[in-house]
C-alpha positions in Angstrom: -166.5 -49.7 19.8 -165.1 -52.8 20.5 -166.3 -54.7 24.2 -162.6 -54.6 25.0 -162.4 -51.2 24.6 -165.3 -50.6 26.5 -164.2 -52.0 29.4 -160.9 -50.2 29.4 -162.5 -46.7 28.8 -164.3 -47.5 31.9 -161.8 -48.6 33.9 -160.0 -45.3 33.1 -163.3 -43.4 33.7 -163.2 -45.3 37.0 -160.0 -43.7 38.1 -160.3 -39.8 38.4 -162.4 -40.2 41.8 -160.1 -42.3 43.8 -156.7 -40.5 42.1 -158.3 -36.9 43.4 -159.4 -38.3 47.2 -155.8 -39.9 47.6 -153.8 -36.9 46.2 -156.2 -34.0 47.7 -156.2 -32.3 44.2 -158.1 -29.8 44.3 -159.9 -28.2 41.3 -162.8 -26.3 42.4 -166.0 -27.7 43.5 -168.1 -28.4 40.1 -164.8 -29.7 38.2 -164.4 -32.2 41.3 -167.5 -33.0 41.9 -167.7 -33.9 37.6 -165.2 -36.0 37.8 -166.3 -37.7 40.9 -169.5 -38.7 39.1 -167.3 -40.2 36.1 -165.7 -42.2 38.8 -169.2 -43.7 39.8 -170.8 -43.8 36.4 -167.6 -45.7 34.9 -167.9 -47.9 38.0 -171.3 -48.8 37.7 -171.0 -50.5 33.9 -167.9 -52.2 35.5 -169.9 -53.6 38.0 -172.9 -54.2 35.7 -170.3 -55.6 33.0 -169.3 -58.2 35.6 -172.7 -59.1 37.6 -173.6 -60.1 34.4 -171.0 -62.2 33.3 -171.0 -64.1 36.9 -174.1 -65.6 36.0 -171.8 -68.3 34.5 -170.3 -68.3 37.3 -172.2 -69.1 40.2 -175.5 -71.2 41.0 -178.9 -69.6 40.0 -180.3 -69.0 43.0 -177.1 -67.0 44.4 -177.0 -65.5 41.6 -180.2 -63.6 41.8 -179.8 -62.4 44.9 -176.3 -61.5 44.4 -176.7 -59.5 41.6 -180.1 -57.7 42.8 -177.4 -56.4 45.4 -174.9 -55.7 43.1 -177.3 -53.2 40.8 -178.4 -51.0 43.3 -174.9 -50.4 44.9 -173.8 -46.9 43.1 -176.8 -45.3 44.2 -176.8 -47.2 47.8 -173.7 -45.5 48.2 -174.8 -42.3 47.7 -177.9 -42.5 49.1 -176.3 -44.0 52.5 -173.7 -41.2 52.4 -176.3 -38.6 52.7 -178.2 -41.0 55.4 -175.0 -41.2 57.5 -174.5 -37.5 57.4 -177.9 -37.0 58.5 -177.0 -38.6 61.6 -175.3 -35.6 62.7 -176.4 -32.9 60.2 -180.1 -33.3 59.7 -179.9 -30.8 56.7 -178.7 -33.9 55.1 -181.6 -36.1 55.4 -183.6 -34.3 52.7 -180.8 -35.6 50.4 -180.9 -38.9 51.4 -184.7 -38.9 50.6 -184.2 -36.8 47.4 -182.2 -39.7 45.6 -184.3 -42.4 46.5 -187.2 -40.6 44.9 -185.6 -39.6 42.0 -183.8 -43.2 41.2 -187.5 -44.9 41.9 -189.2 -42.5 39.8 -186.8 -42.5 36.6 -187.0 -46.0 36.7 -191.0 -45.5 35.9 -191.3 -42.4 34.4 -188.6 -42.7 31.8 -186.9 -46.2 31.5 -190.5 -48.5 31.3 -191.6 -46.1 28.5 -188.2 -46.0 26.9 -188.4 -49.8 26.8 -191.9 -49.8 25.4 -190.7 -47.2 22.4 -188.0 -49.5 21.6 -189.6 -52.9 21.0 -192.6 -51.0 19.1 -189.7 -49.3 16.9 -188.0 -52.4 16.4 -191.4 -54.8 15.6 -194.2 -51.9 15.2 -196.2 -54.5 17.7 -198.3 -52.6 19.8 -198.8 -54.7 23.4 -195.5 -55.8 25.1 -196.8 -58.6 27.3 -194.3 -59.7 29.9 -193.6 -63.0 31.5 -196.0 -65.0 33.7 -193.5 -65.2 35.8 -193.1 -61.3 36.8 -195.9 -61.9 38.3 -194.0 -62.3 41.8 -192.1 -58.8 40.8 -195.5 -57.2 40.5 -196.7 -58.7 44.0 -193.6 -57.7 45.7 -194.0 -54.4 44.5 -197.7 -54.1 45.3 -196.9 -54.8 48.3 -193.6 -52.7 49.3 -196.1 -49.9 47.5 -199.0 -49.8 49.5 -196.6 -50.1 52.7 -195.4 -47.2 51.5 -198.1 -45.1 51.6 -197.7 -45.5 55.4 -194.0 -43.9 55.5 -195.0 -40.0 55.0 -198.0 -40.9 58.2 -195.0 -41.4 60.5 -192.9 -38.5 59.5 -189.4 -40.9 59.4 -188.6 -43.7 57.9 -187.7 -46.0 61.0 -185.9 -49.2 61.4 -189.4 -51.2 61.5 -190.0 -50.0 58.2 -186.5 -51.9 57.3 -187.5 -54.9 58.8 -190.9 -55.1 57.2 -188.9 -53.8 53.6 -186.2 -56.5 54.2 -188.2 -59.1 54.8 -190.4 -58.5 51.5 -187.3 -58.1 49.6 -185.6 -61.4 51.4 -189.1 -63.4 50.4 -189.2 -62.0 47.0 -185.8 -63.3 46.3 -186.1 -66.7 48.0 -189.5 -67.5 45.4 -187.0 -66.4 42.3 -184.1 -67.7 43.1 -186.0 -71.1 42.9 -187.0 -70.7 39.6 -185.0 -72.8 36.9 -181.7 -72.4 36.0 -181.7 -70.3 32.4 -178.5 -69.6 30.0 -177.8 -65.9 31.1 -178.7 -62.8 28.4 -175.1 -61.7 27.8 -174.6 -58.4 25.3 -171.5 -56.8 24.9 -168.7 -56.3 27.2 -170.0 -59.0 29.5 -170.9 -61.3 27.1 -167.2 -61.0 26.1 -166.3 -61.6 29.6 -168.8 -64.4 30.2 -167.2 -66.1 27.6 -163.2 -66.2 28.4 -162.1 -69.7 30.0 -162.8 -70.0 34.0 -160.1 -69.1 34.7 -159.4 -65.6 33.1 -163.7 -64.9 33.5 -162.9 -65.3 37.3 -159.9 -63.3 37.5 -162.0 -60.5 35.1 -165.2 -60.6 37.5 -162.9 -60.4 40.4 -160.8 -57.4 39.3 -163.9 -55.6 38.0 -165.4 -55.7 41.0 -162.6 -54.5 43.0 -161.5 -51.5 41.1 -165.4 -50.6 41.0 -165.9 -51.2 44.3 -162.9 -49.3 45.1 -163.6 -46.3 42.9 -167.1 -46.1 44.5 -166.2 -46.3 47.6 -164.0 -43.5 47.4 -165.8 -41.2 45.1 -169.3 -41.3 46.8 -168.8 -38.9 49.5 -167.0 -36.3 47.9 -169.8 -36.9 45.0 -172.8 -36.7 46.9 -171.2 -33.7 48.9 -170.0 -31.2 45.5 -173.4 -31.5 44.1 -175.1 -30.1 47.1 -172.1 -27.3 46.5 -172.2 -27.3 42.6 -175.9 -26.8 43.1 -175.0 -23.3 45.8 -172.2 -22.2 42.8 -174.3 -22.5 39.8 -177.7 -21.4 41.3 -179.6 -24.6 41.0 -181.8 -26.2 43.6 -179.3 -28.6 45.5 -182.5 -30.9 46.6 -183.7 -31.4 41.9 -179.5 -31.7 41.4 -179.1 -34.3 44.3 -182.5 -36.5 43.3 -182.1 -36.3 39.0 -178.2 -35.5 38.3 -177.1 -38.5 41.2 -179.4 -41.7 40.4 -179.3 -40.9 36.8 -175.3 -41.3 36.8 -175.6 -44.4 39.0 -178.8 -45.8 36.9 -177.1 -45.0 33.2 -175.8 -48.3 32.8 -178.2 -50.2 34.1 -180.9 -48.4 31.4 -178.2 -48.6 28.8 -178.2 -52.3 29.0 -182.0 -52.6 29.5 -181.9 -50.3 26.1 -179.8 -52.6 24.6 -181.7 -55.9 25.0 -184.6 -54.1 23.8 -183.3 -52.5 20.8 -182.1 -56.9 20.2 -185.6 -57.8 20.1 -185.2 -59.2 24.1 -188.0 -56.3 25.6 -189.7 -58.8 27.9 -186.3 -59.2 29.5 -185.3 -56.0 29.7 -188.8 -54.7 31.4 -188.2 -57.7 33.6 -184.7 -56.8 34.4 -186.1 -52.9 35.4 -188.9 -54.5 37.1 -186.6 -56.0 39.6 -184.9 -53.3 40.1 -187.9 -51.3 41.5 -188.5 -54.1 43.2 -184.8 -53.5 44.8 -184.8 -49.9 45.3 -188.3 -49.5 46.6 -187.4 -52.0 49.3 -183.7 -53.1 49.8 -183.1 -49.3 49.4 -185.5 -47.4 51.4 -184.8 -50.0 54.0 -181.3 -49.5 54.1 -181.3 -45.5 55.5 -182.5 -45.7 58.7 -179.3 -48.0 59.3 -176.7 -46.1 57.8 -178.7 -42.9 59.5 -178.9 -44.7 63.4 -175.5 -45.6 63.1 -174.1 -42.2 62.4 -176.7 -41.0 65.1 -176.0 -43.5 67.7 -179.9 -43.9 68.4 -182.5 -46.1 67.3 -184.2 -42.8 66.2 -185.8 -43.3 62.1 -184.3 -40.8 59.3 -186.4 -37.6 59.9 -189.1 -36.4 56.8 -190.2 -32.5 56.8 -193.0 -31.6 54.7 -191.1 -31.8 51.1 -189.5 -35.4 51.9 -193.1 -37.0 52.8 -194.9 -35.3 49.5 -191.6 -36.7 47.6 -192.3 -40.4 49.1 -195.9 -39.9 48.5 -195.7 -38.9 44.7 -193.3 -41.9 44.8 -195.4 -44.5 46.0 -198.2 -42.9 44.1 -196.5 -43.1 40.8 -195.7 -47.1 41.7 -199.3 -47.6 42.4 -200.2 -47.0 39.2 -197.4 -48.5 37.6 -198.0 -52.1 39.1 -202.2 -51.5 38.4 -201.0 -50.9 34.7 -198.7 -53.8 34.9 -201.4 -56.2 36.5 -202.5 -57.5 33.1 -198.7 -58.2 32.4 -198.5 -56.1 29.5 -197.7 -52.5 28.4 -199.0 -50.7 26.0 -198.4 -47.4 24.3 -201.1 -45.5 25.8 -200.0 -46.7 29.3 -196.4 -45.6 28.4 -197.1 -42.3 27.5 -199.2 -41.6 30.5 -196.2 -42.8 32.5 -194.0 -40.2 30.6 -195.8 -37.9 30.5 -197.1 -37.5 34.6 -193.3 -37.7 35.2 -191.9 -35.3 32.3 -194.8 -33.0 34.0 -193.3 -33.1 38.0 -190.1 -33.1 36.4 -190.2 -30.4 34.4 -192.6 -28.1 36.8 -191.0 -29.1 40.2 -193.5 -27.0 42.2 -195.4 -28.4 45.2 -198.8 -27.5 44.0 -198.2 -29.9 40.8 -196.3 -32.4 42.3 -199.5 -33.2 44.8 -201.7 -33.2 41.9 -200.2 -35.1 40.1 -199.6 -37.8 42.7 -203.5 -37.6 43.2 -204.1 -37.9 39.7 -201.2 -41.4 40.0 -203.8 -43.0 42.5 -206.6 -41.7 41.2 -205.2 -43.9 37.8 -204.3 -46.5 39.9 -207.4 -47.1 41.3 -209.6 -47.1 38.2 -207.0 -49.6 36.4 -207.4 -52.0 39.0 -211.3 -51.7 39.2 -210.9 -52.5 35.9 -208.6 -55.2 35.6 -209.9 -56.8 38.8 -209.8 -60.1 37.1 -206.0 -59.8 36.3 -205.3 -59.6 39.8 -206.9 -62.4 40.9 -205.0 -64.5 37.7 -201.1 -62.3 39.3 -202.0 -63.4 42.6 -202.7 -67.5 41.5 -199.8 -66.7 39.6 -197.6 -65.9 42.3 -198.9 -68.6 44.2 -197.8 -71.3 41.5 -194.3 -69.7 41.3 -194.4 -70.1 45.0 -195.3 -73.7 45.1 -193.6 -75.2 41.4 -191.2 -73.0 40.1 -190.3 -75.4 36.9 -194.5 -74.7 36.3 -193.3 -70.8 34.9 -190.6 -71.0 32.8 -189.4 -68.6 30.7 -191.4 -67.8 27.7 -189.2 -65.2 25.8 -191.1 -64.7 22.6 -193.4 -61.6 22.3 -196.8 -61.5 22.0 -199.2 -58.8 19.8 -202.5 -58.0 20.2 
């Protein structure tokens, strides 16, 4: 299929959502609610398609913080849909707290290791090493991880945890946005955009982001509310539908692309590119609910957690502990990817509370012997860190892949 193509299949994808909310077509819940997630699937390569491409566009630093919005925004609008309704349905803030998970923990449990898979299929290398320079995405994950450990204590996430989030996300951003200016990673339909004279690229970034924007606006609501109805019609537990079916629609392109890169020899970027996107959901995200949910309310009161919402958050954070203490030694290998598809294929497959503690247990458990015994690798992410910090020219890119 041709990039052109592309791009006009999702532009048509893109349309069923907001020609159903303007019409009031109605017909019947799980056909809706279908064609409301085609709406916000199509939308999401269309904003993908043209985040990318503005990296031509717009200065380096801008451009890393713009985008790290920009990738997270499908499932942001979800996920603060259900937070707003919460404000005055608290039935609702289980929802709110069920796509977080599940968008964090896919990210993990199923795009890392598909990464991995693909560059070993594609070299038969054994050890993907990353970048020196994740080693800030690593320490801002760390550290929005063990934070998070603190959430399920408190029974709601609260508006301190969104300033303490925001501001880790806010300093993450500042250190690599002053990192130096690279040519962007274009594939496909944005490297076809990236490369049409300014003017036409700018009028193509523009309207992409307008008819996505537009589609998702309208199409999240009536989305995130037929699948807790799909999930009452077709017998299936509205809280699994709500955390898998939702951020794996919004997520698709953003692993497609990741895929992509991988299967073109680029997996350093493309684990980089997922890294920072945990980076944004487990901060930028979580962070943003209590504010659409205090809004709603009209109070200063934190989104409210009941027993199944804090074990979800703590599996969560678990599983991200011992992703970063298996990412300490910047490098992945296959044992280390099958462990992290495996724990998840187990919670996801067994969704029973018994398990899902377990395994979260067994996460830490992980955690903590990996970074007992990589304790030197810490010290070398935290230095580091610390250099990206003071000289950014002093980690530049190194985009070849290493064996071991």
């Amino acid at each position: 299929m041709s990039s052109r193509l592309a791009i006009f299949i999702a532009i048509l994808g893109a349309a069923p959502g907001p020609f159903l909310r303007l019409t009031g077509i109605d017909l019947g819940t799980v056909a809706d609610t279908s064609l409301f997630g085609l709406s916000i699937v199509s939308s999401a390569f269309l904003l993908s398609w043209a985040a990318e491409a503005s990296e031509v566009e717009i200065a380096q630093g801008l451009a890393v913080a713009f985008i790290a919005l920009i990738a997270v925004l499908p499932e942001y609008a979800v996920d603060m849909t259900f937070a707003w309704k919460a404000g005055t349905d608290p039935e609702y803030a289980q929802y709110a707290v069920a796509n977080m998970t599940g968008g964090n923990r896919l990210l993990i449990g199923v795009a890392w290791p598909l990464i991995y898979f693909l560059f070993w299929y594609r070299t038969r290398k054994t050890v993907l090493r990353l970048e020196r320079g994740h080693a800030v995405e690593i320490v801002a994950l760390s550290a929005a991880t063990i934070y998070s450990f603190t959430i399920p204590l408190k029974q709601s996430i609260s508006l301190i945890d969104t300033v303490i989030l925001g501001v880790l996300f806010i300093v993450y951003v500042y250190i690599i946005a002053r990192a130096p200016a690279e040519e962007p990673e274009l594939v496909g339909p944005a490297q076809t955009i990236g490369t049409l004279p300014r003017p036409q690229r700018r009028a193509a970034i523009l309207g992409l982001f307008t008819v996505a924007a537009v589609s998702i606006f309208l199409s999240a609501e009536p989305f995130a509310e037929g699948l807790i109805h799909s999930g009452t019609q077709l017998g299936i537990d509205e809280f699994l539908l709500v955390q898998w079916l939702a951020p794996f629609a919004s997520e698709a392109p953003e692993f497609l692309v990741a895929g992509i890169l991988a299967w073109r020899g680029r997996a350093t970027v493309a684990m980089g590119a997922l890294l920072s996107s945990k980076v944004n959901q487990w901060t930028l995200l979580i962070g943003g609910l209590p504010i659409a949910y205090a809004l709603s309310n009209g109070s200063l009161d934190g989104l409210p957690l009941d027993l199944r919402q804090e074990e979800e958050i703590f599996l969560t954070a678990a599983q991200s502990f011992f992703a970063v203490a298996v990412l300490t030694s910047l490098s992945l290998n296959a044992k280390e990817a099958f462990m992290l598809l495996g724990l998840f294929m187990a919670q996801f497959l067994i969704p029973v509370e018994e398990l899902r503690m377990v395994i979260a247990v067994i996460y830490v458990l992980l955690g903590l012997f990996f970074f007992a015994r990589e304790r030197g690798d810490i010290m070398n992410i935290l230095r580091l860190s610390k250099q990206a910090y003071k000289d950014p020219n002093s980690l530049a890119a190194e985009h070849e892949e290493t064996v071991v």
